[in-house]
C-alpha atoms as a printed R data frame, in Angstrom:
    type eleno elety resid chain resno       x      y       z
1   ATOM     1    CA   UNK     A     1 108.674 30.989 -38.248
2   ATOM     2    CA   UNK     A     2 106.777 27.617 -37.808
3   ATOM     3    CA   UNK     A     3 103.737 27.230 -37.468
4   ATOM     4    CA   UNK     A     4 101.740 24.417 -36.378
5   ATOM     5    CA   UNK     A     5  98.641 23.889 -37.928
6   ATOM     6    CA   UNK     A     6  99.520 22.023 -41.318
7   ATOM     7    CA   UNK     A     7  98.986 23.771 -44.758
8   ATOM     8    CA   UNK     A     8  97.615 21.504 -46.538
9   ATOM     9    CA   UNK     A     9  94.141 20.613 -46.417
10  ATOM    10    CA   UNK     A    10  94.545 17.247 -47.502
11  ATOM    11    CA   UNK     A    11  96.605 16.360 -43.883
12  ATOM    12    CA   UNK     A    12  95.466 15.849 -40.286
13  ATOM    13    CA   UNK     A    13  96.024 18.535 -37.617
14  ATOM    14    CA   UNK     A    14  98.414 17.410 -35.206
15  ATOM    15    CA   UNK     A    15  97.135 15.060 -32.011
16  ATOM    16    CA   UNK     A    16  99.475 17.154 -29.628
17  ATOM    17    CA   UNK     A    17  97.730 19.882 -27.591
18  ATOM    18    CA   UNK     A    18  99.524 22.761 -28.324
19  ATOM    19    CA   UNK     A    19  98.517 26.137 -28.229
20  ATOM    20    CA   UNK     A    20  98.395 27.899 -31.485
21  ATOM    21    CA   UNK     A    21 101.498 30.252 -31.724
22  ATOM    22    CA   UNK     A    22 102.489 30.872 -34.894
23  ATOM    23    CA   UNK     A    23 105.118 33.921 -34.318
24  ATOM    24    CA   UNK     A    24 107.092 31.470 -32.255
25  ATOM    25    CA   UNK     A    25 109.110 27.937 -33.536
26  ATOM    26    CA   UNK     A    26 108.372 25.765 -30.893
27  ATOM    27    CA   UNK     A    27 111.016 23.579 -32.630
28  ATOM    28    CA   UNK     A    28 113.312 25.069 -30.146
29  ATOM    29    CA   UNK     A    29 114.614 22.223 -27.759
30  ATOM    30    CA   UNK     A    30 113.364 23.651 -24.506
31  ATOM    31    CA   UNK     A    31 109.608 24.399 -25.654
32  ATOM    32    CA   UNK     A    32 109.977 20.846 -27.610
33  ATOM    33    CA   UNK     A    33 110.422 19.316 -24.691
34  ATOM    34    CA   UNK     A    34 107.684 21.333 -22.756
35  ATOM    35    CA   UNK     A    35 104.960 20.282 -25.329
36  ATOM    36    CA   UNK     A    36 106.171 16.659 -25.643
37  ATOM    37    CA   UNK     A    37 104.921 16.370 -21.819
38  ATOM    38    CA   UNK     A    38 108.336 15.637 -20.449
39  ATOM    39    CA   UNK     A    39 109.466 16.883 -16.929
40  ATOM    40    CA   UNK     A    40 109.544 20.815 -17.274
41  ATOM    41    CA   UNK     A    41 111.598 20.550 -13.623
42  ATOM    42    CA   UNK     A    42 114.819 20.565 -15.397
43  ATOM    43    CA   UNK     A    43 114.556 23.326 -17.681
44  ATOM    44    CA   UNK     A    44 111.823 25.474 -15.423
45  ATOM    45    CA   UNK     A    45 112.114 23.975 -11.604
46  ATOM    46    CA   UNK     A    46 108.399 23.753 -11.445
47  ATOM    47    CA   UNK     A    47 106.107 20.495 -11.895
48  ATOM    48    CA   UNK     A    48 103.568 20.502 -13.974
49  ATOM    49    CA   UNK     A    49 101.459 20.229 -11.208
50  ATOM    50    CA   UNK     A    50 102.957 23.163  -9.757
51  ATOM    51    CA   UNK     A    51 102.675 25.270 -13.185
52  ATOM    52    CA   UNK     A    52  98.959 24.416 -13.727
53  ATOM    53    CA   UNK     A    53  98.357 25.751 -10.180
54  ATOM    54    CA   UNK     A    54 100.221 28.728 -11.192
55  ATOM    55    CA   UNK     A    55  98.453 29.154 -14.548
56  ATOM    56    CA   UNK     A    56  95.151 28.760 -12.622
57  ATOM    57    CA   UNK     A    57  95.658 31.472 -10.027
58  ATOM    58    CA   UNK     A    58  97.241 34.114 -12.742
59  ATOM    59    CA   UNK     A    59  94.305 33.357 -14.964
60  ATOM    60    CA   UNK     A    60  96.298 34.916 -17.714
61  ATOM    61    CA   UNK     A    61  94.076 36.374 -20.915
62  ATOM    62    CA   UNK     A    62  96.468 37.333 -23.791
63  ATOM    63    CA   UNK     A    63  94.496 38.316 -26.933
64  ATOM    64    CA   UNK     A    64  98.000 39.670 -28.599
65  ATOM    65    CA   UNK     A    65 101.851 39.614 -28.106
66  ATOM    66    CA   UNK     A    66 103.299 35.709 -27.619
67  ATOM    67    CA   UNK     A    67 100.027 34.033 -25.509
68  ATOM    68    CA   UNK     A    68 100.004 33.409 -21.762
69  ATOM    69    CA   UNK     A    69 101.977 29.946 -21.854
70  ATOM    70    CA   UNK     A    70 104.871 30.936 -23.972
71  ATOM    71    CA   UNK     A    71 105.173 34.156 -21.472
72  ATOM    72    CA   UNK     A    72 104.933 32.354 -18.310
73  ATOM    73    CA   UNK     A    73 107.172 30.017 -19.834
74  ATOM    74    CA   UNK     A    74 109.674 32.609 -20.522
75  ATOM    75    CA   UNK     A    75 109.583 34.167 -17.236
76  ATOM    76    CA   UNK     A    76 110.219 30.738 -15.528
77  ATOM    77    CA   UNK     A    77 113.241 30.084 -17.773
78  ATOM    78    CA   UNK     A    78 114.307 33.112 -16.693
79  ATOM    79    CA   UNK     A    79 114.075 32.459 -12.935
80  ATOM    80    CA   UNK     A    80 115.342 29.047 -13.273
81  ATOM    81    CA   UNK     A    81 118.659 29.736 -14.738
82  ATOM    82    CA   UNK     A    82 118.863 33.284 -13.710
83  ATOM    83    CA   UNK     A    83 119.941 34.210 -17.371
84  ATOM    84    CA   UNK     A    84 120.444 37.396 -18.747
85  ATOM    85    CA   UNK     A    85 117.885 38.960 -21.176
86  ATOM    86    CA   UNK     A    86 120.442 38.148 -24.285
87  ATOM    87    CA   UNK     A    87 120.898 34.501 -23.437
88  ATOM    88    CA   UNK     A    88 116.842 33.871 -22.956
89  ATOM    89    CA   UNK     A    89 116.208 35.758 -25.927
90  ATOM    90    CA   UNK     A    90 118.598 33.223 -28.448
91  ATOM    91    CA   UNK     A    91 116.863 30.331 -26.236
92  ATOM    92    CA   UNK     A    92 113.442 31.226 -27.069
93  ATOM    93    CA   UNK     A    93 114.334 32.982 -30.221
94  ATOM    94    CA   UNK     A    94 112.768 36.203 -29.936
95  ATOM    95    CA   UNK     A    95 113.981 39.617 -29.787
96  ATOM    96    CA   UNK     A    96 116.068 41.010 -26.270
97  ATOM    97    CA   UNK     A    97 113.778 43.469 -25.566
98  ATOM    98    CA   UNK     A    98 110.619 41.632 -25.459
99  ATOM    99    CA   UNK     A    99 112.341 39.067 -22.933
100 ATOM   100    CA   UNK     A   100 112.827 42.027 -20.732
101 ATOM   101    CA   UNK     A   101 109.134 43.003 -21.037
102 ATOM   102    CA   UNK     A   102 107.933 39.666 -20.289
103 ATOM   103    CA   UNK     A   103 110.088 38.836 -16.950
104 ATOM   104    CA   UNK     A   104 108.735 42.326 -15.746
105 ATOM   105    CA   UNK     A   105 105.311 41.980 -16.789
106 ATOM   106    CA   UNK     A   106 104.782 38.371 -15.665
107 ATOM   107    CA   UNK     A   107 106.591 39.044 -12.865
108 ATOM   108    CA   UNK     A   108 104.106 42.071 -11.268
109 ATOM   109    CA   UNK     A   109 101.066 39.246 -12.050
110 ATOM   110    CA   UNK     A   110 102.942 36.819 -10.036
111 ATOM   111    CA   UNK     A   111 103.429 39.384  -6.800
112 ATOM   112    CA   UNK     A   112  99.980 40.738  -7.768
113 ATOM   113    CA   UNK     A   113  98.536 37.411  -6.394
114 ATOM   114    CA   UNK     A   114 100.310 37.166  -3.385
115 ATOM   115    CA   UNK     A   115  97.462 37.355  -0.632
116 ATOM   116    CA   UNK     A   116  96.326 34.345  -2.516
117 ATOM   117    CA   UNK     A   117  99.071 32.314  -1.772
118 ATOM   118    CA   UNK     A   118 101.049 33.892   1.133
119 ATOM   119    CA   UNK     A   119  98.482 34.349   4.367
120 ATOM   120    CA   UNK     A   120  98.338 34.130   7.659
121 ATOM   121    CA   UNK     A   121  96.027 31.344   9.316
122 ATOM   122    CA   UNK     A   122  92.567 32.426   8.414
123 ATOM   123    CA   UNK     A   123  90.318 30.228  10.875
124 ATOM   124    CA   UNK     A   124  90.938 28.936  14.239
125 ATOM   125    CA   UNK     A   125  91.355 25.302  12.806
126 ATOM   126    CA   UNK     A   126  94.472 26.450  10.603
127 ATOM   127    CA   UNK     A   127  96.004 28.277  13.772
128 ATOM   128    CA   UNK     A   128  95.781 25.181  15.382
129 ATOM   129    CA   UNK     A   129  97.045 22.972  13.097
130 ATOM   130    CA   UNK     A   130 100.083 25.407  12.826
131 ATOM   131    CA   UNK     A   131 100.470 25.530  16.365
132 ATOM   132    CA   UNK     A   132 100.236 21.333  16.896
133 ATOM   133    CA   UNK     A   133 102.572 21.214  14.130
134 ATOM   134    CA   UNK     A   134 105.203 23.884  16.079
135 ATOM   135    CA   UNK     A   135 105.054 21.106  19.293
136 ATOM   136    CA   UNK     A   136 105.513 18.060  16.712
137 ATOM   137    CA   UNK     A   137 108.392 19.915  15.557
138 ATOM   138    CA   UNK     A   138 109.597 21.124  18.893
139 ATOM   139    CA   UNK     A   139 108.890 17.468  20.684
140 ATOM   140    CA   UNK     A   140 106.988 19.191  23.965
141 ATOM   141    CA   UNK     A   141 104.020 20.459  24.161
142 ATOM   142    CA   UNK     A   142 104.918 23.444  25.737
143 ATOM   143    CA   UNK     A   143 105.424 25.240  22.298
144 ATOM   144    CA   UNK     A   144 101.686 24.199  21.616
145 ATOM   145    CA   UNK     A   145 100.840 28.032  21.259
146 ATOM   146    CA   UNK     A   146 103.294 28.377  18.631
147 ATOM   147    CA   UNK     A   147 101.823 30.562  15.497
148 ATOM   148    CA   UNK     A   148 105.163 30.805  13.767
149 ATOM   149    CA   UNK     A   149 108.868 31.437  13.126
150 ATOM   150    CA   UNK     A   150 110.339 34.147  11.723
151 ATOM   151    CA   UNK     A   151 114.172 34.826  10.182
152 ATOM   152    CA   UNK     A   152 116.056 36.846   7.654
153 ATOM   153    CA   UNK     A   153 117.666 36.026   4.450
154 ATOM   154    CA   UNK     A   154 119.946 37.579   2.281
155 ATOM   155    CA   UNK     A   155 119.446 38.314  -1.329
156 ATOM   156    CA   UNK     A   156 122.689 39.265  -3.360
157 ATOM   157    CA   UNK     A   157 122.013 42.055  -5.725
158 ATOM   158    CA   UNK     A   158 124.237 44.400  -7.844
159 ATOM   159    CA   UNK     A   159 124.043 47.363  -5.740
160 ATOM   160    CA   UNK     A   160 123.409 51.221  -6.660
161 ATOM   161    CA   UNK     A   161 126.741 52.967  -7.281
162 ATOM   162    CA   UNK     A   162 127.579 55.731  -5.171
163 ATOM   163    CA   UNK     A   163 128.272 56.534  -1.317
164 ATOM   164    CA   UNK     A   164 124.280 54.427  -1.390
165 ATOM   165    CA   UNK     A   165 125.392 51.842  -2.789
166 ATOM   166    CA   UNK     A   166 128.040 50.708   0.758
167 ATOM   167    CA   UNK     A   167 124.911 50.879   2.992
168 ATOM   168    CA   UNK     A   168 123.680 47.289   0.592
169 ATOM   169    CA   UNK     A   169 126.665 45.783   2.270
170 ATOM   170    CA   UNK     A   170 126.239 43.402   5.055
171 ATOM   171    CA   UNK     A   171 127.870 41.655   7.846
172 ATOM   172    CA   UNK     A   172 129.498 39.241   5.501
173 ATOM   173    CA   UNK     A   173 130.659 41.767   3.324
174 ATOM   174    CA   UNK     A   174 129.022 41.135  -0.140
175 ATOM   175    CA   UNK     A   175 125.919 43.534  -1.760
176 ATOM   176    CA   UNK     A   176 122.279 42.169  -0.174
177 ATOM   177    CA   UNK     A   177 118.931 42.884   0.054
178 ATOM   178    CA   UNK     A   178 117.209 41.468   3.293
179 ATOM   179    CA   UNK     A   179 113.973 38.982   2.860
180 ATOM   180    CA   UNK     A   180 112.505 38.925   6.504
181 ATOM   181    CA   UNK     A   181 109.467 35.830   6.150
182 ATOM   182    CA   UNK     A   182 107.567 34.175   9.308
183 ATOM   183    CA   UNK     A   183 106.284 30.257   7.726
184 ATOM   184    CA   UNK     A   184 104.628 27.494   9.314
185 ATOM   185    CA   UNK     A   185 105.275 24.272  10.628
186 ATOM   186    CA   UNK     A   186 105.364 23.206   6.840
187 ATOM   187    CA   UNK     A   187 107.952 25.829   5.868
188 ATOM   188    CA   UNK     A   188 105.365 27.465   4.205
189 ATOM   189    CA   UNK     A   189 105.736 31.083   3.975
190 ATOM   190    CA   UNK     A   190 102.876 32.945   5.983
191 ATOM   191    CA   UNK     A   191 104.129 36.602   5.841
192 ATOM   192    CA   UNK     A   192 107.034 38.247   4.214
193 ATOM   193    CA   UNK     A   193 108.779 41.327   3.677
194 ATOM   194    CA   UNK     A   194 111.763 42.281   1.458
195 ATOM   195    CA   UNK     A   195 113.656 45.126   0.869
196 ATOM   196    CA   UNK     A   196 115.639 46.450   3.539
197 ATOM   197    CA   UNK     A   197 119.416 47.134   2.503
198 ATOM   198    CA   UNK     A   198 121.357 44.362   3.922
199 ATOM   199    CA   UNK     A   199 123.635 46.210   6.100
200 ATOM   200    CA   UNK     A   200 120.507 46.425   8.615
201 ATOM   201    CA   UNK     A   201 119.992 44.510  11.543
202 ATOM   202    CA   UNK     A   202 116.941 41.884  11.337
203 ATOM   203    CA   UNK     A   203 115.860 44.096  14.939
204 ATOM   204    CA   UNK     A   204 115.089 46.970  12.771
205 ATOM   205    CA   UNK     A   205 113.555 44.887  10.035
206 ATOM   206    CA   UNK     A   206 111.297 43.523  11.956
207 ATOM   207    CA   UNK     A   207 110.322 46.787  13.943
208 ATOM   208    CA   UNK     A   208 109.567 48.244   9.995
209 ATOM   209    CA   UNK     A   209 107.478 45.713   8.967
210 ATOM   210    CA   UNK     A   210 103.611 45.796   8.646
211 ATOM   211    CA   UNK     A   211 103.647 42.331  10.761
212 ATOM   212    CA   UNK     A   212 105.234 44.059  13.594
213 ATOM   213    CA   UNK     A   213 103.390 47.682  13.224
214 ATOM   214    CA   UNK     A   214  99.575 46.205  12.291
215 ATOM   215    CA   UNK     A   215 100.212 43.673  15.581
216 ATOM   216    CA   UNK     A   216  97.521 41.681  14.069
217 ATOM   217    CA   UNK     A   217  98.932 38.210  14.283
218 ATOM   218    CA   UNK     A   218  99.480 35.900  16.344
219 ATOM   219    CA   UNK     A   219  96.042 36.193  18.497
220 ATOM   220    CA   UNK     A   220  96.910 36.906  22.034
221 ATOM   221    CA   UNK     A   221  98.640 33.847  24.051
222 ATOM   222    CA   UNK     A   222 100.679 32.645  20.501
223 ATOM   223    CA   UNK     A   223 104.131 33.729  20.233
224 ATOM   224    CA   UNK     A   224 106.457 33.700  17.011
225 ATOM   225    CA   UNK     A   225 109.601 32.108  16.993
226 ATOM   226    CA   UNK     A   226 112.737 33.768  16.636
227 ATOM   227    CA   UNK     A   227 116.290 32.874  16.272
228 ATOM   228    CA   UNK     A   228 118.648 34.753  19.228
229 ATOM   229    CA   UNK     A   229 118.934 37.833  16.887
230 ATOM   230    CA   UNK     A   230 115.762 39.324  17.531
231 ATOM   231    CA   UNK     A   231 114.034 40.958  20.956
232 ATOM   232    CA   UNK     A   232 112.236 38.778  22.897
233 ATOM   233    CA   UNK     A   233 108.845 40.255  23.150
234 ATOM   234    CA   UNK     A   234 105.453 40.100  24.995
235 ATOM   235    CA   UNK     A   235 104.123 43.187  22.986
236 ATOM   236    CA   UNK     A   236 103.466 45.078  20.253
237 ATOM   237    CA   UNK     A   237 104.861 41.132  18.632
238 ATOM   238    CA   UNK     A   238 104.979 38.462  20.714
239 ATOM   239    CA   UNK     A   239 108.446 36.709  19.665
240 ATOM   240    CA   UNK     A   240 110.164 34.340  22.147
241 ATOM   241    CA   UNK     A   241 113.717 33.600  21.586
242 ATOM   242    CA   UNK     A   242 115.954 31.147  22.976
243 ATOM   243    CA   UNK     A   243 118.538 32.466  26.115
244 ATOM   244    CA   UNK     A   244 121.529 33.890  24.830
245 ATOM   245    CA   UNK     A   245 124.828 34.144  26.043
246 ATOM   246    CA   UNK     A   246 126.153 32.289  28.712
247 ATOM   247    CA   UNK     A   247 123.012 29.653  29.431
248 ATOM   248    CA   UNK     A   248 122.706 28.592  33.026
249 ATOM   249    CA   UNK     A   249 121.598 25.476  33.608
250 ATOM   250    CA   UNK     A   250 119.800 22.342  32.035
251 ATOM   251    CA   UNK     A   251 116.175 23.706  32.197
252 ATOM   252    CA   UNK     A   252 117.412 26.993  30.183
253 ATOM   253    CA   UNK     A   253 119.668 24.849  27.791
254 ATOM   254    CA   UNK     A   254 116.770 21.880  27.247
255 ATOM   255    CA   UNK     A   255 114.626 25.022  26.811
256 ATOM   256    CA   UNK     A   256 116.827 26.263  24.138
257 ATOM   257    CA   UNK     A   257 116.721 22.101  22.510
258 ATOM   258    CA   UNK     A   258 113.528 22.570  21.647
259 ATOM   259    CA   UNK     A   259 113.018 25.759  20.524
260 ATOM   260    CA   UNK     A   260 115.934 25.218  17.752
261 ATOM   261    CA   UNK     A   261 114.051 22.163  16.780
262 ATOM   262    CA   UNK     A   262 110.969 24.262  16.044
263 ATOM   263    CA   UNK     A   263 112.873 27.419  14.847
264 ATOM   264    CA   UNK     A   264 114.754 25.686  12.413
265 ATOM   265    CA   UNK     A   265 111.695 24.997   9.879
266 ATOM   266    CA   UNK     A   266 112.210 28.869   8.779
267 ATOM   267    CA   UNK     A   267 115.647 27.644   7.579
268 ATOM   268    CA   UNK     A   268 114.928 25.026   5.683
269 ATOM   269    CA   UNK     A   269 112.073 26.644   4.241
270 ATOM   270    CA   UNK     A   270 114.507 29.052   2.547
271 ATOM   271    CA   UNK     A   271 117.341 26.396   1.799
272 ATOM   272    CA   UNK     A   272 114.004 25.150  -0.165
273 ATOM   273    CA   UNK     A   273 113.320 27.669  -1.994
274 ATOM   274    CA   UNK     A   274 117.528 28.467  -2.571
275 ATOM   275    CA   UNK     A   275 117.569 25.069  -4.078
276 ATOM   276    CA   UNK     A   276 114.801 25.545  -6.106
277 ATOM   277    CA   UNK     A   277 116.475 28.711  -7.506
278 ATOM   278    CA   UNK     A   278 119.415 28.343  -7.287
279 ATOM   279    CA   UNK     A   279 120.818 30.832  -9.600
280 ATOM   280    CA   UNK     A   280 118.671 33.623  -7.971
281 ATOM   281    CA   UNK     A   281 119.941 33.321  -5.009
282 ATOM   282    CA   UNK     A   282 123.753 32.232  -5.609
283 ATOM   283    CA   UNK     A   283 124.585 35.383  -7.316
284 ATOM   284    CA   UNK     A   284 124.212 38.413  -7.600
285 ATOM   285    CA   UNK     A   285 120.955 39.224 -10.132
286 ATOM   286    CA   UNK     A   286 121.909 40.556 -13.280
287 ATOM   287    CA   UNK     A   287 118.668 43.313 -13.031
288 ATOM   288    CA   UNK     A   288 118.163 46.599 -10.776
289 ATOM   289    CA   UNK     A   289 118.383 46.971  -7.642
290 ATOM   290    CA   UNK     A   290 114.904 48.144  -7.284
291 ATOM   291    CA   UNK     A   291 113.316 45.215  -9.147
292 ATOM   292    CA   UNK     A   292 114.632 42.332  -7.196
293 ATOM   293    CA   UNK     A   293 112.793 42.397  -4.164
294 ATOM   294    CA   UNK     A   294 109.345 42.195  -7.102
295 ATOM   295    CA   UNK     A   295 111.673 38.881  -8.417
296 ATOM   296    CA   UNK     A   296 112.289 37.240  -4.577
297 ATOM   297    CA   UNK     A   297 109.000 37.842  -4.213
298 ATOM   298    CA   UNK     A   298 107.532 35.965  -6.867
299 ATOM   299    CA   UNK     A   299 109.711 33.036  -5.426
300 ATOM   300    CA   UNK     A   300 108.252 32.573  -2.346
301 ATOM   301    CA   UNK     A   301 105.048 32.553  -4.122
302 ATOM   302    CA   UNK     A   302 106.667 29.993  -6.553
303 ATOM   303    CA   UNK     A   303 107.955 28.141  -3.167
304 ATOM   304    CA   UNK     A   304 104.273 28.207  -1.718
305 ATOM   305    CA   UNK     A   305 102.728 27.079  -4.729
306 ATOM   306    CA   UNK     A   306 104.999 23.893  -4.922
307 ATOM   307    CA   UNK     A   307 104.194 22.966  -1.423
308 ATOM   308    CA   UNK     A   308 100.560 22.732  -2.661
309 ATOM   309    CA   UNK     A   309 101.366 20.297  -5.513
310 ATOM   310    CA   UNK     A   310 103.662 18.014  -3.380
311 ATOM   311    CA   UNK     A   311 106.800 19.532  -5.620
312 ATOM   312    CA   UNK     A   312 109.169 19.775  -2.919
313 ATOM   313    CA   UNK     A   313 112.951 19.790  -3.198
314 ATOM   314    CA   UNK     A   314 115.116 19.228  -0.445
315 ATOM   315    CA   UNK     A   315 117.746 21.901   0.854
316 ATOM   316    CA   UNK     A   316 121.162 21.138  -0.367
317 ATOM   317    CA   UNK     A   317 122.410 24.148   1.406
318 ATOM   318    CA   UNK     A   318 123.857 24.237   4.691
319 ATOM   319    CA   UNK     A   319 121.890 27.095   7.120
320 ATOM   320    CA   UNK     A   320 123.537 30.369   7.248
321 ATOM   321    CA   UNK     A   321 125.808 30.838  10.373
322 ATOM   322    CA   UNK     A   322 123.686 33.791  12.286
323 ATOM   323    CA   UNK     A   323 125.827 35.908  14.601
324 ATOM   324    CA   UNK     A   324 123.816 36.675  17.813
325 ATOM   325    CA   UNK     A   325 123.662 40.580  18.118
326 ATOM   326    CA   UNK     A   326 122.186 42.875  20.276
327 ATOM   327    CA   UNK     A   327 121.271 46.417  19.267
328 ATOM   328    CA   UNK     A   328 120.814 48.015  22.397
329 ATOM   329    CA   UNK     A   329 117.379 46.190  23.266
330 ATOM   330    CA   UNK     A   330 118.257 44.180  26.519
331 ATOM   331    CA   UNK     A   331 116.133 46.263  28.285
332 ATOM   332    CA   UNK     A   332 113.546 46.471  26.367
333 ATOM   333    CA   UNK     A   333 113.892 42.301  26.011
334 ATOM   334    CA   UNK     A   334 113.926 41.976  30.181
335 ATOM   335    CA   UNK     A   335 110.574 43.994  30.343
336 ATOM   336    CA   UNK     A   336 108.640 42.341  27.388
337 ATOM   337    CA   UNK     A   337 109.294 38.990  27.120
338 ATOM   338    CA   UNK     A   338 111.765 37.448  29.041
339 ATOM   339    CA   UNK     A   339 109.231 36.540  32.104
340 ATOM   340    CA   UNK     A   340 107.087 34.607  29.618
341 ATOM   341    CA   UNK     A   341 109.944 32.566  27.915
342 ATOM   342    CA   UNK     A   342 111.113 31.382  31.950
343 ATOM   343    CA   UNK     A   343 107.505 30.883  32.049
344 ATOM   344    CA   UNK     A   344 107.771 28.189  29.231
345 ATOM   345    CA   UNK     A   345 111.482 27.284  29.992
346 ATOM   346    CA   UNK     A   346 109.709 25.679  33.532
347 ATOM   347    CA   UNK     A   347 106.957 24.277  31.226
348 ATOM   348    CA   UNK     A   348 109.606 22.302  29.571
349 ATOM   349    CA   UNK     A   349 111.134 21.636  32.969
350 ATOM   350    CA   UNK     A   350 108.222 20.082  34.409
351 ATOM   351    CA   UNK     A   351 106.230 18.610  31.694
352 ATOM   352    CA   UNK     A   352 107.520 15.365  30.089
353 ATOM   353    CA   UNK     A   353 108.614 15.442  26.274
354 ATOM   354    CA   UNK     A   354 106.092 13.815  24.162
355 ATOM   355    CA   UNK     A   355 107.154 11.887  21.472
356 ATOM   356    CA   UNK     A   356 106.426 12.788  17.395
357 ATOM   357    CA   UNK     A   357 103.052 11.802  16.682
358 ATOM   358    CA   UNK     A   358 101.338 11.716  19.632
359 ATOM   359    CA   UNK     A   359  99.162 14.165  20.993
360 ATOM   360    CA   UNK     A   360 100.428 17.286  22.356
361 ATOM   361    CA   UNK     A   361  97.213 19.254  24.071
C-alpha cells in the first residue's frame, strides 16, 4: 500500500493537502482525481461545495478504520453509480465487506442529520417567503397562502420474495417503494416520508404520515398543494387540489392553470434529484428491501444540501404520467375542502393575474 508521506528524510513532504491514509493507495484514478482538486461531479455527483457542506454537518471523527473522507467518499461512489459492493470494492481497492459496512454506516449519519437539512418553515419570514414564492410560481396572487406541494414518487427496489413480495407492485407493474415529500417554491424538500409498498394509493400515504396525523403544518389559512390524486381537504391537512373530471367552465379550468403551474415544482424537484442519481432511481437497488428507504433518504438530504451550494442539475426526465384516482373519498372531499378551493377558483376569477416579479400581497 502507498503511503504518502516520503521515506526519506532527506525529501520534502508533498505540497498537496491530503489526508494521511496510509492503508489506502490513493494512486487509484478516482481518489487521484479527488485530491488533484478536479470536479468530483463526475465521479461523485456532488460539488465540492456541496461535499464540504456535507462534511461540515456530519462532523465525522474517525480515530481508526479508513478516516472520514475516504468513507464519505466511498459511500458517494456508491450512490453515484449505484454499484454493487464487488465493483466499489476493486475501485477503491479494499476488501467487499468493508464497502458494505461503510455505505451502511455512512449512510445512518447521513439520515441521522436530517432535521438539519429537511424542515418545515421555522419563522414567519420563511413561511412567507415560501408562500410569495407559491404565487410567483402560480402567476396570481390568489395562491399567496400557499405553504407547499406535496406528491409521490416511486422507488424501484428488489422486492421480498413470497406472497409479500406482490403487494411492492404498483400501478405500473414493476417492484416500488413509495417516497411521499411536500418542498417549497425552490423544490426544496420540506417534509418527507418513505416506505410505503408501492402498490398503495398516495390517499393512504398521506393519511399514514406524521405530516398528516401531527396536523402541525401549514398554520391555519395555508393550504398544501396537491396533484388530483389526493383529497381535497380543509382539515386534519389542508390540501387543495385542482377540479377533476369533467371541468366546467373557464373560471374552474383557469383555476386549474395555475395551480399546475405551482404544483409542478414537486416534480421537478424529484426529476432533480433522479438526475442527480440516476442509477438509484433507474433501477432497481441492488441492496434489501428494508434498507432503501435509509438510502432515498439520504438523497433528498444530498438534493437539499446541493440547493444550498448552488449545485443544481436540471431534470432530464420527463414527469411521471399520474392517473387521477379516487379511493372512495368524494365525500369526504365535498365536506372538507371543496368550498374553499371555489372559494379561491372565484379569487382567480376576479382578481387580475400578476405578472412574475411583481408583487403579489
Amino acid at each position: 500500500m502507498a503511503c504518502l508521506w516520503p521515506r526519506s528524510g532527506k525529501q520534502e513532504r508533498p505540497t498537496q493537502t491530503r489526508p494521511r491514509y496510509c492503508r489506502i493507495n490513493l494512486s487509484v484514478p478516482v481518489l487521484d482525481r479527488f485530491f488533484s482538486q478536479e470536479d468530483p461531479r463526475p465521479d461523485f455527483r456532488l460539488s465540492r461545495e456541496s461535499l464540504a457542506v456535507l462534511q461540515n454537518l456530519l462532523n465525522q471523527e474517525r480515530r481508526h478504520g479508513w478516516g472520514a473522507t475516504i468513507e464519505t467518499l466511498v459511500f458517494l461512489f456508491w450512490l453515484a453509480c449505484g454499484a454493487s459492493y464487488r465493483v466499489v470494492s476493486r475501485v477503491f481497492g479494499m476488501p467487499r465487506s468493508t464497502v458494505h459496512y461503510i455505505v451502511h454506516q455512512v449512510t445512518e449519519e447521513v439520515v441521522a442529520i436530517r432535521h438539519n437539512v429537511i424542515f418545515l418553515p421555522k419563522t414567519p419570514e420563511h413561511l412567507e417567503e415560501v408562500s410569495r414564492g407559491f404565487a410567483g410560481l402560480a402567476h396570481h396572487r390568489a395562491f399567496i397562502k400557499a405553504a407547499g406541494a406535496i406528491d409521490g414518487c416511486h422507488i424501484r427496489i428488489k422486492p421480498p420474495s413470497g406472497p409479500d413480495g406482490q403487494c411492492y407492485r404498483n400501478r405500473k407493474l414493476f417492484p416500488s417503494i413509495i417516497l411521499q415529500a411536500v418542498c417549497d417554491h425552490q423544490g426544496r424538500f420540506i417534509d418527507t416520508y418513505v416506505g410505503w409498498p408501492g402498490s398503495v394509493h398516495d390517499s393512504r400515504v398521506l393519511r399514514h404520515s406524521p405530516l398528516y396525523a401531527q396536523s402541525s403544518y401549514p398554520p391555519p389559512g395555508h393550504f398544501i398543494l396537491p396533484d388530483g390524486g389526493y383529497p381535497c381537504l380543509q382539515r386534519p391537512l389542508p390540501l387543495i387540489t385542482p377540479y377533476k373530471r369533467q371541468v366546467q367552465g373557464v373560471g374552474a379550468q383557469r383555476f386549474n392553470s395555475h395551480h399546475s403551474r405551482a404544483c409542478s415544482i414537486i416534480e421537478r424537484a424529484f426529476g432533480m434529484m433522479k438526475t442527480r442519481f440516476r442509477s438509484i432511481f433507474l433501477q432497481a437497488l441492488e441492496v434489501h428491501y428494508t434498507f432503501v428507504p435509509h438510502v432515498v433518504t439520504a438523497c433528498t438530504i444530498h438534493h437539499n444540501i446541493c440547493l444550498s451550494a448552488g449545485d443544481v442539475l436540471a431534470p432530464e426526465d420527463e414527469p411521471e404520467d399520474d392517473v387521477e384516482e379516487d379511493e372512495g373519498e368524494a365525500d369526504m372531499e365535498a365536506i372538507s375542502g371543496a368550498q374553499w378551493r371555489d372559494q379561491l377558483c372565484a379569487e382567480v376569477s376576479a382578481l387580475e393575474v400578476v405578472p412574475p416579479g411583481h408583487d403579489y400581497l
